[in-house]
C-alpha angles and dihedrals in degrees: 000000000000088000097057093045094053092043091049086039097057106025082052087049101046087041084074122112086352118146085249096058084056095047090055090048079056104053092035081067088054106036148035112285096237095048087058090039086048094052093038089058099041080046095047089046101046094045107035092038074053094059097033089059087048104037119182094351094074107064078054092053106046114087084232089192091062090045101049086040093054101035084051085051091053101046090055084051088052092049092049087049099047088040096045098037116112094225098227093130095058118087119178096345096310129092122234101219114113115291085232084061090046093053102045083050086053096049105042078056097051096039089055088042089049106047116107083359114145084253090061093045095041088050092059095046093050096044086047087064102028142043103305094220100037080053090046092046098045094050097046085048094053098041095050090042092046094050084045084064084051099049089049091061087044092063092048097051087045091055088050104049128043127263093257104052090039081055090053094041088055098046090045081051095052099046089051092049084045083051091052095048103047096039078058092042095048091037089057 
């Protein structure tokens, strides 16, 4: 139980602020809350569940420059589509595709957020040194916990600004994500 506790302490401390706890704000503005908690927590499990299995090995596996570059490239591709979209398909702040669409969106992004993160690495540390699964389960538990917080102050800020300048906000919010990601990705 100890286990569990240290791993959702510290992976919901260091969420904060993360560019994933943004992400989820973002889509929160765009979706319905329990599509993007949905996705947060499939994303936080498999990944985390990922680095947990792995531990340590994994950050020196993964080619981090490739990552960075195309998760950059996606995220640019994330911030044309929500700034070019029609928006016929959104009604009242949330979208009407189907809520399995809307997931599978949620948790590509988080996973590519997500790869090589501190909370990937501090996962297989902790898991290195503690009970794999307690670790898994814990930091799945604090970042989603920490992007439903997130997802809470979307919905607000969706409530309070119109549709059209929520749509521009994301997609600002999305390029300079894509920006982040792709100056670490070509700076190695």
């Amino acid at each position: 139980m100890t286990d569990l506790l240290t791993a959702f302490g510290l992976i919901a401390l260091a969420e904060l602020g993360d560019k994933s706890q943004l992400l989820a704000l973002t889509f929160a503005t765009r979706y319905r809350w329990w599509q993007v908690l949905t996705g947060v927590g499939v994303a936080a499990l498999a990944l985390l569940g990922l680095s947990a299995a792995l531990g340590g090995a994994l950050g020196a596996a993964l080619p981090q420059r490739a990552i960075a570059t195309g998760g950059g490239l996606l995220f640019l591709a994330f911030a044309a589509w929500t700034a070019f979209d029609a928006d016929d398909e959104v009604v009242d702040g949330a979208d009407r595709r189907s809520g399995r669409s809307v997931i599978v969106t949620v948790v590509v992004a988080f996973i590519v957020a997500e790869l090589g993160d501190k909370t990937m690495i501090g996962t297989a540390a902790l898991a290195s040194a503690r009970d794999p699964i307690a670790v898994w389960l814990g930091a799945a538990a604090g970042m989603t916990v920490a992007s439903g917080a997130a997802i809470a102050v979307g919905r607000l800020l969706h409530r309070r600004l119109p549709a059209d300048r929520l749509r521009l906000v994301s997609a600002v919010a999305f390029a300079v994500f894509g920006m982040l990601l792709l100056v670490e990705g070509l700076r190695g």
